[in-house]
C-alpha positions as CSV (number, residue, x, y, z in Angstrom):
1,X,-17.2,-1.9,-12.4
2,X,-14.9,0.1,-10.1
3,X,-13.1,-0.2,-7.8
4,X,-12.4,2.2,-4.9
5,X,-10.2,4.4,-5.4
6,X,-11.2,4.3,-9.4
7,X,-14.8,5.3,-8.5
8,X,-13.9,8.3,-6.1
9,X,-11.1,9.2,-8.9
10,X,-14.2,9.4,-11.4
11,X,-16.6,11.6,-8.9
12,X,-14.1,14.2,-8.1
13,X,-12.4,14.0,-11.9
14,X,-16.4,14.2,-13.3
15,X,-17.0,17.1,-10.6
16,X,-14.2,19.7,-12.2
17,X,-11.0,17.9,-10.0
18,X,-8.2,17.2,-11.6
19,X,-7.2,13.5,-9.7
20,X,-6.4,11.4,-12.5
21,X,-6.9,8.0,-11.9
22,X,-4.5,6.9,-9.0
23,X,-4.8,4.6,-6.0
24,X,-6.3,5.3,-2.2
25,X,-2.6,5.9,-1.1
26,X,-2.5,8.0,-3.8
27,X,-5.4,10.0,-2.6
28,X,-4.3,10.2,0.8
29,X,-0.9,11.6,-0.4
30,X,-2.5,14.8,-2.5
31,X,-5.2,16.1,0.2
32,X,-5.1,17.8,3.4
33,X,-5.4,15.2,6.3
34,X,-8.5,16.4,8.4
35,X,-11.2,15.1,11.3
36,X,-14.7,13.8,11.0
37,X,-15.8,17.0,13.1
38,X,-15.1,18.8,10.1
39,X,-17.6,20.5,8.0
40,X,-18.2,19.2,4.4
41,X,-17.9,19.6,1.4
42,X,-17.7,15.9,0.3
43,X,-14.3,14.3,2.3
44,X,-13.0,11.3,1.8
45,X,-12.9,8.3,4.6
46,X,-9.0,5.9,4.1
47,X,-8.5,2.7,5.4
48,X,-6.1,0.4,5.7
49,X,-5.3,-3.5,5.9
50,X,-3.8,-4.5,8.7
51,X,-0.9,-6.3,6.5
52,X,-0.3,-3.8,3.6
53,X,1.2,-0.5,4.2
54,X,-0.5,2.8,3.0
55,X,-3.9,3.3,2.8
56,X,-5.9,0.3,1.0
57,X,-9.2,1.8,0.8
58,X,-11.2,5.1,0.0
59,X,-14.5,6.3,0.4
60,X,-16.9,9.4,0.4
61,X,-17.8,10.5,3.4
62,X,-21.5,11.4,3.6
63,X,-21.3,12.9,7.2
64,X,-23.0,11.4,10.6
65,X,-20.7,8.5,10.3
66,X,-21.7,7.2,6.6
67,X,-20.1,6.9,3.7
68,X,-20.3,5.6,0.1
69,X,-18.0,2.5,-0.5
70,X,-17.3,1.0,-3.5
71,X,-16.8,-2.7,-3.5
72,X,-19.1,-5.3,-4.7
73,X,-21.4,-3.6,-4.6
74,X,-21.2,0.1,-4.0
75,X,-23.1,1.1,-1.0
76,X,-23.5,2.9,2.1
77,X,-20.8,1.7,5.2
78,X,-21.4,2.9,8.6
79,X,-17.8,3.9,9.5
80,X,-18.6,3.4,13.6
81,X,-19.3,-0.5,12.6
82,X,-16.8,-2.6,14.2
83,X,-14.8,-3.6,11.0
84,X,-14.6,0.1,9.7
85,X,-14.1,1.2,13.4
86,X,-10.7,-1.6,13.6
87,X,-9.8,-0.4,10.0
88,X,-10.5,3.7,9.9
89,X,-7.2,5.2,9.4
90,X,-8.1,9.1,8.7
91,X,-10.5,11.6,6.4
92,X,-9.0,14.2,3.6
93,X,-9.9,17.0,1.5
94,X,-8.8,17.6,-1.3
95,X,-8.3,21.8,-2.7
96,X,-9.7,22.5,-5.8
């Protein structure tokens, strides 16, 4: 299984993206912060727990508020759904 960070490392490393494998802080630290208004290519959604600092969790953004999360299971999230909406910290790119 992955986790989250470890399955959005394997997308963009399997896509021709040189990530490694690092955490969702790590993520957050190598791309360029941007909205949700933005136009994709694939972004990334970060989160964070209310009691750890950094960002705790990463997903793909899908666009119109969705996004692949990996957990147990991986799925779709709604991002405006009230826990993602309490938790959303931000959305990044990342340059190829």
């Amino acid at each position: 299984g992955f986790d989250c960070s470890g399955y959005v490392c394997w997308v963009y490393n399997q896509a021709g993206y040189d990530v490694g494998r690092t955490t969702a802080n790590g993520l957050w630290n190598q791309c360029q912060h941007i909205s949700e208004a933005k136009p994709n290519p694939v972004i990334w959604s970060f989160s964070k727990a209310l009691t750890t600092p950094g960002m705790s969790h990463v997903g793909l953004y899908l666009g119109n508020g969705m996004m692949v999360s990996a957990g147990d299971p991986i799925k779709y999230a709604n991002i405006h759904s009230s826990y993602w909406e309490s938790h959303l910290a931000g959305f990044g790119r990342l340059s190829k």
